[in-house]
Residue frames relative to the residue before (quaternion, step in Angstrom):
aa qw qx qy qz dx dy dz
X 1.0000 0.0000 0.0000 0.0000 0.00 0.00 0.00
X 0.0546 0.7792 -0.6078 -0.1427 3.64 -0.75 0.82
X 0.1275 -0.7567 0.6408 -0.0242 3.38 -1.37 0.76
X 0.4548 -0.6864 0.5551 0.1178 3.12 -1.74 1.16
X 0.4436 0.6998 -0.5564 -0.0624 3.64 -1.14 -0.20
X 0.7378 -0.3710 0.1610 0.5405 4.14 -1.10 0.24
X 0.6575 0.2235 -0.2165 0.6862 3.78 0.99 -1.26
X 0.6567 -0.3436 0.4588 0.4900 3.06 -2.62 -0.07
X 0.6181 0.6054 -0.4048 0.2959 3.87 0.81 -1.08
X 0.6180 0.4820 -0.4531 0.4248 3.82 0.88 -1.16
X 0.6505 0.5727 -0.3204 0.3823 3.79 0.92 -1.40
X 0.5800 0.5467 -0.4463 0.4069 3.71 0.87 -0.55
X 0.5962 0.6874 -0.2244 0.3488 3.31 0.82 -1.89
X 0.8109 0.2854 -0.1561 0.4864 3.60 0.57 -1.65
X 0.6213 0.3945 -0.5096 0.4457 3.78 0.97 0.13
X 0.4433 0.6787 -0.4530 0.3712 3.46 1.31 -0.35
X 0.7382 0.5644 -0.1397 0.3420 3.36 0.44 -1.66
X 0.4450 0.7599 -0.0877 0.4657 3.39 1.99 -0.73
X 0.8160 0.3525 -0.0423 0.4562 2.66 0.51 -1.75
X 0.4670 0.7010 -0.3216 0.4324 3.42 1.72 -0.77
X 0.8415 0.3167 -0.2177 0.3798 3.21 0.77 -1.31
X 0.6083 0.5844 -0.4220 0.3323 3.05 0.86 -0.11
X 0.6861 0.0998 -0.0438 0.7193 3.53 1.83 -0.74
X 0.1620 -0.7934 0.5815 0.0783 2.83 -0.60 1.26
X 0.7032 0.1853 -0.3762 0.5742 3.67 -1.60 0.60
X 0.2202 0.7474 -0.5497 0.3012 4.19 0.42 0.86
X 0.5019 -0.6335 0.5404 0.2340 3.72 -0.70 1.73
X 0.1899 0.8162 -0.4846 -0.2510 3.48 -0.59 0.32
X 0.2211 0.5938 -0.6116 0.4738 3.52 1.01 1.04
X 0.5303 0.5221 -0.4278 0.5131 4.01 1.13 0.25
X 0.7578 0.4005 -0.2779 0.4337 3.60 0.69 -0.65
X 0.2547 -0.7376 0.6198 0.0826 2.98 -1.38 1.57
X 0.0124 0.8610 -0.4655 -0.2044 3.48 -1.11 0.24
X 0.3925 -0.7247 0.5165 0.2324 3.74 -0.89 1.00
X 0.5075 -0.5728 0.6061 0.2170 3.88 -0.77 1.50
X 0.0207 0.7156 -0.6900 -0.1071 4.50 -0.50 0.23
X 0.8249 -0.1332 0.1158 0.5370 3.39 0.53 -1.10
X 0.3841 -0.7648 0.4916 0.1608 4.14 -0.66 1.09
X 0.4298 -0.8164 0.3410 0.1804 3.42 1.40 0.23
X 0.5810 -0.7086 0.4001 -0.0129 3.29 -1.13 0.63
X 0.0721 0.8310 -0.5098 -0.2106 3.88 0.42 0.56
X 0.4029 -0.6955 0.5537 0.2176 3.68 0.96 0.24
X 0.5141 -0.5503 0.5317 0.3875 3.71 -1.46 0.39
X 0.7962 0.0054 -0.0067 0.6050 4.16 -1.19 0.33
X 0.7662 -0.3539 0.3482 0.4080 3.43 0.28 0.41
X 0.5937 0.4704 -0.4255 0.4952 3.60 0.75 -0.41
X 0.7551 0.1876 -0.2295 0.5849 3.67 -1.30 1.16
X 0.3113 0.7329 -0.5400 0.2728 3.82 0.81 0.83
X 0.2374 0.6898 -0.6840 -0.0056 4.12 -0.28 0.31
X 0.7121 -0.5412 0.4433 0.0587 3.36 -1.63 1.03
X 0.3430 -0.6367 0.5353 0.4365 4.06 -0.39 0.18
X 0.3029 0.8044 -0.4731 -0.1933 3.09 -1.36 -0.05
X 0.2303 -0.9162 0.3278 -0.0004 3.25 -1.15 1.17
X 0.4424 -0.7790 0.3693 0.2472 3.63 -0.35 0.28
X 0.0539 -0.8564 0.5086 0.0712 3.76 0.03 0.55
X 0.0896 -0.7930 0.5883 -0.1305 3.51 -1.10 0.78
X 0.0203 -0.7982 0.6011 -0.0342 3.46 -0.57 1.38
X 0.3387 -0.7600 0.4556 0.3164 3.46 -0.68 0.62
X 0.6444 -0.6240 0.3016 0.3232 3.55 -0.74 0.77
X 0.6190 0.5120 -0.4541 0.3854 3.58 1.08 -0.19
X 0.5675 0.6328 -0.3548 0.3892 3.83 1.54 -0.54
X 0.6079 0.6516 -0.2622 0.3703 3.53 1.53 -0.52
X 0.4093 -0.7745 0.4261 0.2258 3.48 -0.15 1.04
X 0.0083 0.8157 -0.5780 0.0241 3.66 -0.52 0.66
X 0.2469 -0.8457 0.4125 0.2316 2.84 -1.56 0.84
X 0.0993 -0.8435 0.5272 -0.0242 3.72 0.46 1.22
X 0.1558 0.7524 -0.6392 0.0324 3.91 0.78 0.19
X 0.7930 0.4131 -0.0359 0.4464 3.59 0.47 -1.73
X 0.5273 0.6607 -0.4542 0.2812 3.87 0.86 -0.34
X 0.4067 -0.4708 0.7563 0.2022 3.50 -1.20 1.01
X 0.6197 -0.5527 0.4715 0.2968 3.11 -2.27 1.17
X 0.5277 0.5975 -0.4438 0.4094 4.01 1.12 -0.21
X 0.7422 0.3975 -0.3016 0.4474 3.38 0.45 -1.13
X 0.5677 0.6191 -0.2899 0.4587 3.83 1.03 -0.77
X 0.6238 0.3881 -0.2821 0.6170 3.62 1.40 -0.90
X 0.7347 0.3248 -0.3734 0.4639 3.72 -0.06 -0.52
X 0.5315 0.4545 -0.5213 0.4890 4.13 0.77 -0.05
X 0.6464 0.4279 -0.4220 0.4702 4.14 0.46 -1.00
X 0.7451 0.4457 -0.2950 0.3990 3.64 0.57 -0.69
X 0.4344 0.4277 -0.4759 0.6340 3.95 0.87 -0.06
X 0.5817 0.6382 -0.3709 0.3418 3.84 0.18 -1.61
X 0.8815 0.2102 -0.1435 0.3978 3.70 0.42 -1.18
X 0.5629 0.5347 -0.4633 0.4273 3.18 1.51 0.07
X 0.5667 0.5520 -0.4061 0.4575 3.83 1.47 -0.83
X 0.6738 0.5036 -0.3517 0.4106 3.66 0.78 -0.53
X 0.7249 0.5026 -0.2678 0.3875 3.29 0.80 -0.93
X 0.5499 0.6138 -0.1488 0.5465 3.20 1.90 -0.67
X 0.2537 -0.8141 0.4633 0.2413 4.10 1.15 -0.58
X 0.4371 0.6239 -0.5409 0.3565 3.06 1.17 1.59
X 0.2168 -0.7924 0.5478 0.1583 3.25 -0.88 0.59
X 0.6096 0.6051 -0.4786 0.1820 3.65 -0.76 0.88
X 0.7876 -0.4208 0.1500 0.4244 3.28 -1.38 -0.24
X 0.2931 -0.5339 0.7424 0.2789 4.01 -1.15 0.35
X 0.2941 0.5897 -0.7273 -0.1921 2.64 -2.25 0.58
X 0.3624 -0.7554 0.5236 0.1546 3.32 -1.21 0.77
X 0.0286 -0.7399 0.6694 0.0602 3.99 -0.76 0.84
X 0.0382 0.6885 -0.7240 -0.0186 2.95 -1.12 0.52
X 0.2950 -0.4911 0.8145 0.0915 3.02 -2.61 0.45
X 0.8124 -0.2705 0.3587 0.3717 2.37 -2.44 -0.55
X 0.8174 0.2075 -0.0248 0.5369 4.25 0.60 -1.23
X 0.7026 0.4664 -0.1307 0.5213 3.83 1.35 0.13
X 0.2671 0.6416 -0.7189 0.0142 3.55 -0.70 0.40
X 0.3643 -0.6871 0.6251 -0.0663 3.11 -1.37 1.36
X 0.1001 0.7731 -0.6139 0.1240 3.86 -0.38 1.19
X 0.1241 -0.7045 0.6987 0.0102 3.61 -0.73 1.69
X 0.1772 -0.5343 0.8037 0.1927 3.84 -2.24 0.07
X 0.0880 -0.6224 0.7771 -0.0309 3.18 -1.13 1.44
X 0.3758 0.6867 -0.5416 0.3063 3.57 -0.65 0.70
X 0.2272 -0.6498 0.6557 0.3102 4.26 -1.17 -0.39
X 0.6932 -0.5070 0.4580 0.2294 3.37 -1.81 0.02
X 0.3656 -0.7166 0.4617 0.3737 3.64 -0.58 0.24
X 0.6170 0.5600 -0.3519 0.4265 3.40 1.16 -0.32
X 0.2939 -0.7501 0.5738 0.1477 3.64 -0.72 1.06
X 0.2405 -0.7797 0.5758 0.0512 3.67 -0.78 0.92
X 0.2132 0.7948 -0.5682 -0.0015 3.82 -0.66 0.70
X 0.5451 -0.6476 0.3587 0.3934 3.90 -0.90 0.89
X 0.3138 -0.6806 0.5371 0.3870 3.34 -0.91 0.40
X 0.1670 -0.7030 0.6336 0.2764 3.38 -1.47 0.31
């Protein structure tokens, strides 16, 4: 999760808050953040750049709900699990299953922030 704010502290806070919603009841002695840029307060505002940081929680800090999961569906969630990690996405697994089907989605974004060049 990257996030902006005036100090590096405001920028923690709002990737913090992020990360909440995406998982709620989330360890956050689990979340690491990377400092990108400490920002700038520039003079009257002119020469102002933003903090910005990068948060990261490691998937075992992420509550899940697996009450009902059969050891198949539990294996194919750890396995999506290490490809989203291995990949530097951060978000939520879920895993449905039936009788002939388990279905495992990654709702989540990238940490990596894309802009067009001009």
């Amino acid at each position: 999760m990257e996030a902006m704010g005036e100090t590096v502290g405001e920028a923690k806070w709002a990737a913090l808050r992020e990360l909440e919603k995406q998982h709620p009841g989330l360890d956050k002695s689990a979340v690491h953040f990377q400092v990108v840029t400490e920002g700038e307060r520039g003079l009257l505002g002119v020469g102002f750049a933003p903090a910005k940081v990068v948060a990261t929680v490691s998937t075992d800090a992420v509550v899940a709900d697996t009450v009902d999961e059969s050891e198949l569906a539990a294996e194919a969630r750890a396995l999506v699990t290490r490809i989203v990690d291995g990949i530097g996405v951060t978000g939520r697994i879920d895993v449905d299953e039936s009788e002939e089907l388990i279905t495992v989605s990654c709702v989540g974004s990238t940490p990596f922030s894309t802009s067009p060049t001009q």
